[in-house]
PLY file of the C-alpha trace (Angstrom):
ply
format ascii 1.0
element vertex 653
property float x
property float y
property float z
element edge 652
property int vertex1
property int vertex2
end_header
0.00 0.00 0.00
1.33 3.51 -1.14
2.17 6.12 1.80
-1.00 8.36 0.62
-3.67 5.32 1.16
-1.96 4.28 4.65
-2.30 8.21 5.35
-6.12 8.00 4.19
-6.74 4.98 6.47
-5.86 6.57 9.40
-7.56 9.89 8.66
-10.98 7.53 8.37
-10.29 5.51 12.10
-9.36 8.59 13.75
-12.91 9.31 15.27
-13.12 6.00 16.53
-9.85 6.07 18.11
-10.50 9.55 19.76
-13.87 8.20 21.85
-11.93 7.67 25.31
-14.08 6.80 28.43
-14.48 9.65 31.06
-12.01 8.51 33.13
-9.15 8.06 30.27
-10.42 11.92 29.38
-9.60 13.07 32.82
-6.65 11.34 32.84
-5.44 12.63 29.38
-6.62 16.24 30.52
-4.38 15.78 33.13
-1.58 14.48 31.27
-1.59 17.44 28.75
-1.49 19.98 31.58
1.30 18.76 34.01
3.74 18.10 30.52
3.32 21.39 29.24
5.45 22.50 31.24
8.19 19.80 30.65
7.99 19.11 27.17
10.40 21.71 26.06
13.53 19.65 27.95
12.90 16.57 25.99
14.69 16.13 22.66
12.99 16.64 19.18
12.41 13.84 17.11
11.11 13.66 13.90
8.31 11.55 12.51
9.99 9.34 10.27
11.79 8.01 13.14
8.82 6.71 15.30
7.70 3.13 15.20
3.82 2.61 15.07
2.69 -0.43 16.45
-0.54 -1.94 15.42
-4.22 -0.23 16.33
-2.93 3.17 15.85
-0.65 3.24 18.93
2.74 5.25 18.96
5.65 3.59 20.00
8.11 5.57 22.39
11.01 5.70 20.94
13.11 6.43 24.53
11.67 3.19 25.97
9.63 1.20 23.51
6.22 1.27 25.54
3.23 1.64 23.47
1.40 4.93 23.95
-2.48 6.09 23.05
-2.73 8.02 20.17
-3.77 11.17 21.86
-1.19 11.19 24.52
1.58 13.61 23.64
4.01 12.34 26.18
5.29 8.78 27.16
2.48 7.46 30.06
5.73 5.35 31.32
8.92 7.85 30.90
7.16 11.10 30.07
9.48 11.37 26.71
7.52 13.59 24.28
6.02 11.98 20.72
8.19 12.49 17.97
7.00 14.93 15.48
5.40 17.23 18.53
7.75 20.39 18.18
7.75 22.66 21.37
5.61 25.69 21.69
7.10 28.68 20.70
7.48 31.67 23.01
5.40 34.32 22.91
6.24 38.04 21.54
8.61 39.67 23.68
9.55 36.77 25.51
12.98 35.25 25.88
13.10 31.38 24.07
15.29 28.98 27.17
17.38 26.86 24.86
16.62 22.94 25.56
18.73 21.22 28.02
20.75 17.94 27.81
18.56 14.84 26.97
17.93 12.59 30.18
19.19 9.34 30.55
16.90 6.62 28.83
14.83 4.74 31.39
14.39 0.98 31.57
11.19 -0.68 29.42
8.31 -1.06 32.13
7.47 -4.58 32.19
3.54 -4.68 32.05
1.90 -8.60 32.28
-1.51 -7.47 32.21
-4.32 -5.15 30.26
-5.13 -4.68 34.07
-2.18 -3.84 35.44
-1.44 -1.54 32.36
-4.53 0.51 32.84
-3.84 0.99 36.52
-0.35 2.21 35.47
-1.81 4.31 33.04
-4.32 5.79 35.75
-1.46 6.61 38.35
1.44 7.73 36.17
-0.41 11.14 34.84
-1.21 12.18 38.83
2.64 11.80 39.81
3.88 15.41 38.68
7.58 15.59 38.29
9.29 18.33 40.47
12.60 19.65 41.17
14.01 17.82 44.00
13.32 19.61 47.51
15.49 19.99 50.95
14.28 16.92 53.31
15.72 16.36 56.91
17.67 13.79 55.51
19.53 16.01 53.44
19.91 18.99 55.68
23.81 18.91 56.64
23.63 19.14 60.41
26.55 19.57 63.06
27.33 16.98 65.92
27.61 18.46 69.24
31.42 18.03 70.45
30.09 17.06 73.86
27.31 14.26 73.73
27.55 13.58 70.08
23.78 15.17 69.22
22.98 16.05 65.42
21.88 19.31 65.89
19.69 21.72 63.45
22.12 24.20 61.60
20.61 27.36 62.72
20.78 26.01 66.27
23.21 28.05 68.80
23.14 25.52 71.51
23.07 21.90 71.73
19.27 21.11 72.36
20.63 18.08 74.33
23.34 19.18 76.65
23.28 22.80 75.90
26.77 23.04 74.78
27.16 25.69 72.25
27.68 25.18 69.06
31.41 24.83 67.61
32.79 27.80 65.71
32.18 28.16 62.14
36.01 28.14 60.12
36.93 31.64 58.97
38.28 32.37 55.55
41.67 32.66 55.59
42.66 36.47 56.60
39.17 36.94 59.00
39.63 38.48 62.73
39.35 35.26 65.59
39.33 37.66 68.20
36.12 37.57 70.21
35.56 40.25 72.86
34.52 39.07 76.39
31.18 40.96 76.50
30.07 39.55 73.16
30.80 35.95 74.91
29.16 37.14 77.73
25.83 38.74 75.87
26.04 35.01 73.77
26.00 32.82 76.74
23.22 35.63 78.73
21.57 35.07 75.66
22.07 31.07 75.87
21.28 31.21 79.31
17.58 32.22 78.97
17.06 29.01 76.30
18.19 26.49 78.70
16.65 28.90 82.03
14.38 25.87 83.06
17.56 23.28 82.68
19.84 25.40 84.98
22.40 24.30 83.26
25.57 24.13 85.78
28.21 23.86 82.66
26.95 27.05 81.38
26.57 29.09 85.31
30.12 27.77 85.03
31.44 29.47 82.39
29.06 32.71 82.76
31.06 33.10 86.38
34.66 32.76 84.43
33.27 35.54 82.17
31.91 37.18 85.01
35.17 37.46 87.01
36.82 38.44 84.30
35.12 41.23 83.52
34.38 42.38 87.28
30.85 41.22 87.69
29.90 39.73 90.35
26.56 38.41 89.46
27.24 35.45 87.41
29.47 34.06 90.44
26.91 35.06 92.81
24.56 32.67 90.29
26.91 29.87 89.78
27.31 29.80 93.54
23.62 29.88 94.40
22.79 27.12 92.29
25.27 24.99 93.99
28.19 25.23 91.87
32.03 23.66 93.53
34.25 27.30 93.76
36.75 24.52 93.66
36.22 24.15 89.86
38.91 24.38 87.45
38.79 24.92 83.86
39.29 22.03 81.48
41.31 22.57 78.21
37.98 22.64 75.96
36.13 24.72 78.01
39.20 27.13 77.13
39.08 26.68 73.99
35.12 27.37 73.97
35.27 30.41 76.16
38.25 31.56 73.30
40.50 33.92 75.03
43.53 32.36 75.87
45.32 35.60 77.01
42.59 35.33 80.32
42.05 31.68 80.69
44.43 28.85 81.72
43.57 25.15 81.82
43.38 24.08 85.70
42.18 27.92 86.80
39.41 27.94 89.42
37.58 30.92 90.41
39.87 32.19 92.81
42.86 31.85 90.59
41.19 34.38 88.11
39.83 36.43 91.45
43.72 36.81 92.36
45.00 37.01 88.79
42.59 40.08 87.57
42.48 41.65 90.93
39.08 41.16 92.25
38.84 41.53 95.58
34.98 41.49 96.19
34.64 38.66 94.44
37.33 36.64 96.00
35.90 37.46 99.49
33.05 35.83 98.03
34.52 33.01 97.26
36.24 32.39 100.22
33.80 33.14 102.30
31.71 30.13 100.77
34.83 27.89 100.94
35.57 28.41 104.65
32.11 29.90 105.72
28.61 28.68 105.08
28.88 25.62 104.29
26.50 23.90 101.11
22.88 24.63 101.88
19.87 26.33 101.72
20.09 29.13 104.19
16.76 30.57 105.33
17.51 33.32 108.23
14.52 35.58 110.06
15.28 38.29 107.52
14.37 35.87 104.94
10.81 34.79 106.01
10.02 38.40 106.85
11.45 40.33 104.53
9.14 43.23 104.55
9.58 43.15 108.43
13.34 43.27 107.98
13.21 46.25 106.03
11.46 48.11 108.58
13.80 46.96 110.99
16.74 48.30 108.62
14.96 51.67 108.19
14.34 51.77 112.06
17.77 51.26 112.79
18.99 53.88 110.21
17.15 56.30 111.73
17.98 55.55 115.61
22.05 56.76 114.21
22.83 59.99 115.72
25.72 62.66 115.39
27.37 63.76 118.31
28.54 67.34 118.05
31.83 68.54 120.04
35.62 67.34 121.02
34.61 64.25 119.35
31.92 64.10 116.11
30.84 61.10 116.24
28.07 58.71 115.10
26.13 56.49 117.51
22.76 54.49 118.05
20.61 55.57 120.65
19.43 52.40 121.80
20.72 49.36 122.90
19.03 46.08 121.72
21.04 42.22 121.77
19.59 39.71 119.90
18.74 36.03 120.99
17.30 33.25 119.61
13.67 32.51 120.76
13.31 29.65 123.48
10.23 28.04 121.64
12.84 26.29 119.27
12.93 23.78 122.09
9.22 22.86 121.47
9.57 22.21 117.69
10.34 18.01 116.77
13.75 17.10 117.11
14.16 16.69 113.31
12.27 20.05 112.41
14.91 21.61 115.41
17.46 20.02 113.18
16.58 21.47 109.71
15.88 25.09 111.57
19.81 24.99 112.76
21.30 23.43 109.51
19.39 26.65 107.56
20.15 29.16 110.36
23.74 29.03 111.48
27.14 28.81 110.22
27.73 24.98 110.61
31.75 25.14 109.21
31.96 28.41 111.37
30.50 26.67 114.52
32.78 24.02 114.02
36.11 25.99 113.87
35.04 28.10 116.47
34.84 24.85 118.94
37.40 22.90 117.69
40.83 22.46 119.73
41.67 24.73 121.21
38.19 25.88 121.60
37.55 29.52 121.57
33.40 29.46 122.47
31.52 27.13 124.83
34.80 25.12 126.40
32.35 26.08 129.94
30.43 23.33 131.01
29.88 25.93 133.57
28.52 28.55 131.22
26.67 26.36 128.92
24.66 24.11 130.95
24.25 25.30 134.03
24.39 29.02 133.14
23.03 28.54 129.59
24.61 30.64 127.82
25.47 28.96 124.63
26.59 30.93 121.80
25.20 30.12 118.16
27.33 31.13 115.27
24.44 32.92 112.80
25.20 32.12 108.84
26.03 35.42 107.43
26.66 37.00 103.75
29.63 36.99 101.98
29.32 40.23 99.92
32.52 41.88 101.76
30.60 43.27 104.57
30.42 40.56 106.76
31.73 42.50 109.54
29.25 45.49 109.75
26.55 42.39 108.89
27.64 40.62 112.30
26.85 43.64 114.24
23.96 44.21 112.84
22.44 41.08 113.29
24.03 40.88 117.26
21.99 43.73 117.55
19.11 43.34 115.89
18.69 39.97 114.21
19.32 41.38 110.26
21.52 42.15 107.79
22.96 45.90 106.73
21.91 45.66 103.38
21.07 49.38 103.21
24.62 50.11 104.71
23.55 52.25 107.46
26.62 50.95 109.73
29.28 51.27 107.05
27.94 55.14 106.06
28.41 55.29 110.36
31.76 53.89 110.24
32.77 55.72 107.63
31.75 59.12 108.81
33.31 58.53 112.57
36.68 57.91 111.29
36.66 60.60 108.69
35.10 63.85 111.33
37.01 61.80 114.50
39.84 61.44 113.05
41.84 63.58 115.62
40.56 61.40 118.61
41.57 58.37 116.83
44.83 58.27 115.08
46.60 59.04 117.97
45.18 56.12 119.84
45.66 53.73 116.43
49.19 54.91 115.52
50.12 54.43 119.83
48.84 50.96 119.06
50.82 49.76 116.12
54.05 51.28 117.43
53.33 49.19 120.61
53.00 46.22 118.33
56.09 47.22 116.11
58.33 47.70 119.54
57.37 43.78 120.10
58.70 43.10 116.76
61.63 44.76 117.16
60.90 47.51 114.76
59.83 51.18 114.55
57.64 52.33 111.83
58.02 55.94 110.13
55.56 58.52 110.37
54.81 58.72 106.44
54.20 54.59 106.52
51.49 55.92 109.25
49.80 58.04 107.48
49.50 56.29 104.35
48.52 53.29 106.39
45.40 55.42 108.06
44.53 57.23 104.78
44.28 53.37 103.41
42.12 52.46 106.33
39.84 55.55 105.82
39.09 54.78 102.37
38.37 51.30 103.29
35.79 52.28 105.74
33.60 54.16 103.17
33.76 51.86 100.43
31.42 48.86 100.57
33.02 45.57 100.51
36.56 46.72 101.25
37.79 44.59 103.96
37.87 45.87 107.25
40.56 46.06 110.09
41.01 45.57 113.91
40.77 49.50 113.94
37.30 49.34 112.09
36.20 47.11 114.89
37.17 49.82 117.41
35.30 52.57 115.83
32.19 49.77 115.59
32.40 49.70 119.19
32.02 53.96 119.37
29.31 53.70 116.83
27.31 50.78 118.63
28.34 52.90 122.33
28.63 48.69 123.57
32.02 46.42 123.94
32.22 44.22 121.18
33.96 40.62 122.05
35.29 39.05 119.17
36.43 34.87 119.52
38.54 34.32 116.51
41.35 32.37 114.55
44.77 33.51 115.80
46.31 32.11 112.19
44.56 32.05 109.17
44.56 29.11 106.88
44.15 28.57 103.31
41.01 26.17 102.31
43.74 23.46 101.49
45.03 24.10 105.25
48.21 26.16 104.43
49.08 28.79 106.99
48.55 32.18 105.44
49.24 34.64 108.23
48.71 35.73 111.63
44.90 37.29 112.70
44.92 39.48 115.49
41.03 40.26 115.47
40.49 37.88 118.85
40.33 40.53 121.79
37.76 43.11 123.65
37.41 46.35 122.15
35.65 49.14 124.49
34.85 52.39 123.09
37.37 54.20 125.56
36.48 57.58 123.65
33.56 58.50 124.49
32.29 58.64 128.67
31.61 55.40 130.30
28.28 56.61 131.69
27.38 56.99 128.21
27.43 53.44 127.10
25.85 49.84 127.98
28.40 48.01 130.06
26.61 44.63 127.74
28.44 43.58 125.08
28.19 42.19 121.67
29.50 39.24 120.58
31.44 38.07 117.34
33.06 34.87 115.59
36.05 35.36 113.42
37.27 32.25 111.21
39.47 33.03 108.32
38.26 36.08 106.25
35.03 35.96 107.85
32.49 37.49 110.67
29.74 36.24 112.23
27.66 36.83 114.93
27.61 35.04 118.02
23.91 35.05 119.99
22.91 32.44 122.65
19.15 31.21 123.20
17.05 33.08 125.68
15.92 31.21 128.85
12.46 29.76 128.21
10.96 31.78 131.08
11.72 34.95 129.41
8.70 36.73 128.38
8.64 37.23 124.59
5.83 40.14 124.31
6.94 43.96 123.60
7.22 45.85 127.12
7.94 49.86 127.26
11.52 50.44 127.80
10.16 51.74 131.54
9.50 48.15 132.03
13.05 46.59 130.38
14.61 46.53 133.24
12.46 44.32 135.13
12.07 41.87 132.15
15.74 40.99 131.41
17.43 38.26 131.45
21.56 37.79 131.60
23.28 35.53 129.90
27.49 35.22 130.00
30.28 35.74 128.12
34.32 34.32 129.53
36.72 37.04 128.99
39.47 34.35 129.16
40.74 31.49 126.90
40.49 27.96 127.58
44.10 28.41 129.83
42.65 31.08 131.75
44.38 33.88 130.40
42.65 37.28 129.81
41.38 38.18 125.82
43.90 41.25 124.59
42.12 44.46 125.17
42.86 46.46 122.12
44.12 49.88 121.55
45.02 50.96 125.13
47.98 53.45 125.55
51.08 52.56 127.23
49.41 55.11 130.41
46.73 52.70 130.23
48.81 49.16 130.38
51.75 50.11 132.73
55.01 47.47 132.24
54.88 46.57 136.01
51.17 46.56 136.46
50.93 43.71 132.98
47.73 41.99 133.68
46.04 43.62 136.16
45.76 47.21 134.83
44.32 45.52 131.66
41.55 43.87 133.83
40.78 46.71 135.83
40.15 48.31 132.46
37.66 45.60 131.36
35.77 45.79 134.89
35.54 50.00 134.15
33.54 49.23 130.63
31.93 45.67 131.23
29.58 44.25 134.04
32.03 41.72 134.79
31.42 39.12 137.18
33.21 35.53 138.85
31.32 32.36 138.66
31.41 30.05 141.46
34.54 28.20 139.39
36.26 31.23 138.99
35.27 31.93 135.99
35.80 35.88 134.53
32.99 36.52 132.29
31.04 39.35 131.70
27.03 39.55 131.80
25.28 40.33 128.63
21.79 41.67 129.14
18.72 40.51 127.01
16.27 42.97 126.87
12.75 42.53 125.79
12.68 42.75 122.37
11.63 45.56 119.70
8.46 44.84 118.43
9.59 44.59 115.13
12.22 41.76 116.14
9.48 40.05 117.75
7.14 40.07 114.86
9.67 39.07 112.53
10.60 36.13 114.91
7.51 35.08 115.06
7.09 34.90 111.30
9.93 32.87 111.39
9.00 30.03 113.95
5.69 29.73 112.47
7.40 28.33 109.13
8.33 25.43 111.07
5.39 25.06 113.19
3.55 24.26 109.83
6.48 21.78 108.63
6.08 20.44 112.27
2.52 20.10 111.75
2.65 18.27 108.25
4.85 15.37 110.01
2.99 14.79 112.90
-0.40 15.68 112.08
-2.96 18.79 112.22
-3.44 18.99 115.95
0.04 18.50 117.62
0.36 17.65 121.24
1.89 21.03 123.34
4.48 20.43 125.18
4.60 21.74 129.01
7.38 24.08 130.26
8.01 21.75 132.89
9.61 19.26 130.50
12.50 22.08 130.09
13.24 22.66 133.66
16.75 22.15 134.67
15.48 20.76 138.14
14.73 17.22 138.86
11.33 15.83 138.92
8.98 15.80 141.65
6.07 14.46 142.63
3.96 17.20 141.70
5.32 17.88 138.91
0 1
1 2
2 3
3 4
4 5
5 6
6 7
7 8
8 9
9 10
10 11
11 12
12 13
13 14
14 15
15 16
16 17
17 18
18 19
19 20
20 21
21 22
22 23
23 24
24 25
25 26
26 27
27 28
28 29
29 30
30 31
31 32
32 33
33 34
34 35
35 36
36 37
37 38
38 39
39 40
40 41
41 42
42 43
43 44
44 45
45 46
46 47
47 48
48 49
49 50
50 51
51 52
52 53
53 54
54 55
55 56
56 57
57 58
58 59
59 60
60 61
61 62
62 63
63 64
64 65
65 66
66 67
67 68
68 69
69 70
70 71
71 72
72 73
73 74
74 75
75 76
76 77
77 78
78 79
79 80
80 81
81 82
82 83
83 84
84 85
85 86
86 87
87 88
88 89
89 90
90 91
91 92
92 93
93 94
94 95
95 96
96 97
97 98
98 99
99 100
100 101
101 102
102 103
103 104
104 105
105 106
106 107
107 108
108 109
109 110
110 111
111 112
112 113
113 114
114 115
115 116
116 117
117 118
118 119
119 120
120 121
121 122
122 123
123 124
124 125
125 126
126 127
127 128
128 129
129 130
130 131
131 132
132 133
133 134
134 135
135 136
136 137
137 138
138 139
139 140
140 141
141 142
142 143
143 144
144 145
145 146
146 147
147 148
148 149
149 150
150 151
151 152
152 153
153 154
154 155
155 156
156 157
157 158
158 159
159 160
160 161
161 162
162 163
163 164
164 165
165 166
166 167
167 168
168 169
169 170
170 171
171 172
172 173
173 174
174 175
175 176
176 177
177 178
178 179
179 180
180 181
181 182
182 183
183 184
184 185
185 186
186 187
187 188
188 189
189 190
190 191
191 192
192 193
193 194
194 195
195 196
196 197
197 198
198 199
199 200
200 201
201 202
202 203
203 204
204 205
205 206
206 207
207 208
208 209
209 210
210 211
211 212
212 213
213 214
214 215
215 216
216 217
217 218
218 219
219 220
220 221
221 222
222 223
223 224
224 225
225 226
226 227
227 228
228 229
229 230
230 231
231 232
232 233
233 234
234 235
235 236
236 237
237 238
238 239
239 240
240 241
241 242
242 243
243 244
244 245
245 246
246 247
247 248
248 249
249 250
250 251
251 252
252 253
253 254
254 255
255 256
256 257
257 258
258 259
259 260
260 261
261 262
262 263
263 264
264 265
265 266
266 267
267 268
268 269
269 270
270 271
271 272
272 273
273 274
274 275
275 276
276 277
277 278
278 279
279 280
280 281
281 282
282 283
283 284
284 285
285 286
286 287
287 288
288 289
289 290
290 291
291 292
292 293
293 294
294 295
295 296
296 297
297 298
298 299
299 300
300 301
301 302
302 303
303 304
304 305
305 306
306 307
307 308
308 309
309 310
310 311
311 312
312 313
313 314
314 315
315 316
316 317
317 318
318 319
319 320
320 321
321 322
322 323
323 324
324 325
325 326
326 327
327 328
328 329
329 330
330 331
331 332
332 333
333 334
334 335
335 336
336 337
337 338
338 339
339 340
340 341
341 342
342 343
343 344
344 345
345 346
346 347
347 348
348 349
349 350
350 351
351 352
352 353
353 354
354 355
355 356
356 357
357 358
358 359
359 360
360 361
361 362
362 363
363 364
364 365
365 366
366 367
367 368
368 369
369 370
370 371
371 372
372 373
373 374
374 375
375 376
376 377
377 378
378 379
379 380
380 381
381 382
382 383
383 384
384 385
385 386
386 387
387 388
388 389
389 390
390 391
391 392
392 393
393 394
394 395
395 396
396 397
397 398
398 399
399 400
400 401
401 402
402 403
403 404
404 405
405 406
406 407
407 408
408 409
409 410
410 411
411 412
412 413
413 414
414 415
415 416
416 417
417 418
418 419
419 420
420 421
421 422
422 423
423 424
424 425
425 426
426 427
427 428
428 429
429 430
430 431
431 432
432 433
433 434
434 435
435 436
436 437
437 438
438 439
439 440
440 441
441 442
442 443
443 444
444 445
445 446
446 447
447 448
448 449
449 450
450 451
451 452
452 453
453 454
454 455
455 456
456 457
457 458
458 459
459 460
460 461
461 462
462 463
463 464
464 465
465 466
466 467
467 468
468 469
469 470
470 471
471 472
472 473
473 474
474 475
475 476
476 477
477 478
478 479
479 480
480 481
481 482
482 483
483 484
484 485
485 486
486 487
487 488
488 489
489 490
490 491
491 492
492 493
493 494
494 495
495 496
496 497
497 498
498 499
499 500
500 501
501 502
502 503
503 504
504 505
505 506
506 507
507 508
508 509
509 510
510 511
511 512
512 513
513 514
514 515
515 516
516 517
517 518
518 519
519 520
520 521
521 522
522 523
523 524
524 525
525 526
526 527
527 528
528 529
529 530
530 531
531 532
532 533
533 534
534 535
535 536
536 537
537 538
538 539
539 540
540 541
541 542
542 543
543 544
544 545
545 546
546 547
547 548
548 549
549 550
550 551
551 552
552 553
553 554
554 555
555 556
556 557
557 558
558 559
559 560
560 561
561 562
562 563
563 564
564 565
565 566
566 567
567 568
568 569
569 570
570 571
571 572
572 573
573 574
574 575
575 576
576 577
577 578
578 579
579 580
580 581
581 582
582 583
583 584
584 585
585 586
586 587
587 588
588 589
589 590
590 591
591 592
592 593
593 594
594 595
595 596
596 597
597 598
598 599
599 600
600 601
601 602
602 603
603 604
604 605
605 606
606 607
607 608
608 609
609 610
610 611
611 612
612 613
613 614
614 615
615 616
616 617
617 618
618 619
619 620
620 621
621 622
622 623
623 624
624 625
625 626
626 627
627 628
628 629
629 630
630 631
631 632
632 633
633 634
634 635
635 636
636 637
637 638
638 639
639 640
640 641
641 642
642 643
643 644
644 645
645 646
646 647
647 648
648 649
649 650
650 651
651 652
């Protein structure tokens, strides 16, 4: 048969071939739309070079499969007819030239007219797109520390919180990363992982912190119960990236000594020696609202005395005790109250051997007078903290004592350096040595300027001018050598002693004194318990007298030998007279009194407390009434004050 009849045979079965059902139409609607857009990247063929197989089908010519007559493209491998030429572009638009041929695809291998027409249903639907990003195929980064595939755009591990490692440079580009950028980074860090409390990174925000002279972050680290025996590893060096500031092996204190920061290495050994691990939870704390007024009560009762002398002083005299209803709490709840109220490392060093407090059996059980060492901060001003809370149960957090101190030695100063310099050329004569007056004077402007700067650690001759400002003796028990928290020997302490305020008149102070603990670098205050028959309601100050109770104090050591009385002139302590002129000093400024063992001790008078102190006490006790309450029950037995007398039983008792 010539080509024009084969041509004519077609034209006539045409119209039979085009009658598709509806769902080949659909699916041939379909088909046309989702390969317009691809037909252009397929090569162009021409018609003499496609096979027709029998019943008017078109044979692919890419891979063989036999194709409808109406279907422009492949159903199998989507390879245009041969003969269809691409559209052309419109007018004014830009004609993409075609790109490389794709690779030819395997022959599908149909068995069935079945299994053909549900290939021929499901082919059409799958539209070819360009291949997409899948988590799979995102390249992520594995955290140095744990080994977690992180997102890219992540800063921090989500597992461990370790940040992520540093992206490499181009060759030429600045490494040098400031220390408040890495400090902003790990702030920034730091409110991600906020509900983690993550101690690596508290431990590297209190490297930063020291480093750049803010105390906060150690104050943090600390808080959450971080070791301030740390030391850096080498990749934590590497991560914080300044090598000129950090050393491999460095604690806290090593970068406290090595950029000079002297609040914050107070800090830090104050929680080595002092404190202890622990939460603390003093009177103040409970009652904070009651503390403050308490603060702002005792800022106002500071007066200034006008005259030979300009001096600042309190105008009342108040000791604080701890209450006697302690003893009714459970023995367990007694236990948790005295772990979270005193100085448990402090305690211990103060009665270790020798002991300096409580070596009486005398004193302590049949007198009972006990002292307790209070916990106390560690911001610096632990010393004007101690007297403050001797006094009146709180701490000077609005510095009222320190502005006191401050402004006695700077208007006094003519009543006191002559007394000060007397004393430490008295000390340098024991040493064999005789200091010059410039090394005087630079000494006392020193001590002046650490008097009116908060935090500055204080000296014996700030205790002194304490004892003016309070108008009281203060009694200090301390260390006489100072060791290191590994137990090396760092220096003498000479802060043990009785210092009266010999300035002002003697009927113009309390002959009761206030007691203090020193251990190494650190203050705290010493209070005994009250008696349990002391009345615990606020009386008039007409009435104190009849409402006081006396506990006391030894004004010797262990051997019996009298506590140094500091800063008394050479008229005052004469070379024959030794001992004796220095006690009939202490009997001119203290109620002193001998117990039946012979015993010198001096009688501290408890007062009735401030109303204030009472209500914040009572705050306090009734947090651990309730825990009392939840252990035992809602209705706990009372317990009779007759179970706390000293006496023995009787029968009608």
């Amino acid at each position: 048969m010539s080509e024009e009849a084969q041509h004519e045979a077609s034209k006539q079965s045409a119209p039979l071939a085009a009658e598709p059902t509806a769902a080949q139409a659909a699916t041939v609607t379909h088909t046309d739309a989702s390969t317009a857009v691809s037909q252009t990247h397929l090569p162009q063929m021409t018609a003499s070079s496609v096979p027709t197989a029998d019943g008017g089908k078109w044979c692919c010519e890419v891979c063989t499969y036999e194709n409808f007559p109406l279907s422009r493209k492949c159903t199998m491998c989507r390879a245009s007819r041969a003969g269809d030429e691409p559209p052309r572009p419109q007018d004014g638009a830009r004609a993409l030239p075609p790109p490389a041929a794709p690779a030819p695809l395997e022959p599908a291998r149909v068995t069935s007219p079945g299994a053909e027409g549900v290939t021929e249903r499901l082919k059409p639907l799958r539209i070819s797109s360009p291949p997409a990003a899948s988590a799979s195929n995102v390249l992520k980064w594995p955290c140095p520390t744990c080994t977690y595939e992180n997102w890219p755009k992540s800063l921090k591990c989500a597992m461990c919180g370790a940040p992520a490692p540093p992206v490499p440079r181009p060759a030429g580009a600045s490494e040098v990363t400031s220390g408040s950028n890495s400090v902003c980074e790990l702030e920034a860090g730091g409110r991600r992982t906020k509900r983690r409390n993550n101690p690596d990174l508290l431990w590297l925000q209190a490297c930063l912190g020291v480093v750049e002279g803010c105390g906060r972050p150690v104050e943090a680290y600390l808080a959450a119960g971080g070791d301030p025996a740390r030391a850096l590893t080498p990749a934590e060096v590497a991560r914080l990236n300044r090598a000129s500031a950090f050393d491999a092996g460095y604690t806290l204190v090593h970068l406290a000594i090595r950029f000079q920061r002297q609040d914050i290495l107070a800090t830090l050994l104050a929680r080595i020696s002092g404190g202890g691990p622990g939460l603390k939870r003093s009177p103040s704390y409970i009652a904070p609202d009651l503390a403050a007024a308490i603060r702002r009560h005792m800022a106002g009762c500071i007066r200034h005395k006008k005259g030979n002398f300009p001096a600042r002083y309190i105008n009342e005299f108040t000791t604080f005790s701890l209450p006697a209803e302690i003893e009714e709490l459970p023995a367990a709840i007694q236990e948790q109250l005295f772990s979270e109220l005193l100085d448990r490392e402090a305690q211990q060093t103060l009665e270790a051997e020798p002991p300096l407090i409580n070596w009486s059996l005398e004193l302590t059980v049949r007198l009972g007078s006990r002292l307790y060492a209070l916990w106390n901060r560690s911001a610096g001003d632990c010393l004007l903290d101690a007297v403050s809370q001797a006094a009146y149960g709180v701490f000077d957090r609005l510095g009222a004592l320190r502005a006191a101190l401050g402004d006695t030695l700077a208007h006094a100063a003519r009543a006191f350096y002559p007394r000060w310099s007397a004393w430490e050329r008295l000390d340098a004569a024991l040493l064999h040595y005789a200091p010059e007056d410039t090394q005087l004077r630079a000494e006392w402007a020193r001590l002046l300027h650490a008097a009116a700067t908060p935090g500055a650690p204080l000296h014996q001759l700030h205790v002194f001018a304490l004892a003016h400002v309070m108008r009281r003796p203060i009694i200090v028990y301390g260390v006489n050598i100072v060791n290191s928290f590994r137990g090396e020997a760092l220096g003498y302490a000479r802060f043990q002693g009785i210092y009266l305020p010999l300035l002002w008149d003697v009927e113009f102070c309390s002959k009761s004194p206030l007691c203090l603990g020193y251990t190494r670098g650190h203050f705290s205050a010493l209070v005994p318990m009250e008696p349990y028959s002391h009345t615990h309601t606020y009386i008039c100050r007409e009435q104190q007298a009849e409402s006081s109770e006396i506990t006391f104090l030894p004004l010797t050591d262990a051997d019996g030998k009298l506590l140094p009385v500091h800063f008394l002139t050479c008229d005052e302590v004469g070379p024959a007279e030794g001992m004796e002129a220095a006690e009939s000093v202490v009997r001119r400024w203290l109620a002193v009194c001998v117990t039946r063992g012979g015993l010198l001790a001096a009688r501290q008078t408890l007062h009735a407390r401030p109303l204030l102190v009472a209500q914040m006490l009572e705050e306090w006790l009734n947090h651990y009434r309730r825990l009392a309450q939840q252990t035992r029950g809602p209705f706990p037995p009372r317990l009779q004050a007759t179970e706390f007398s000293s006496d023995p039983d009787t029968d009608d008792e």
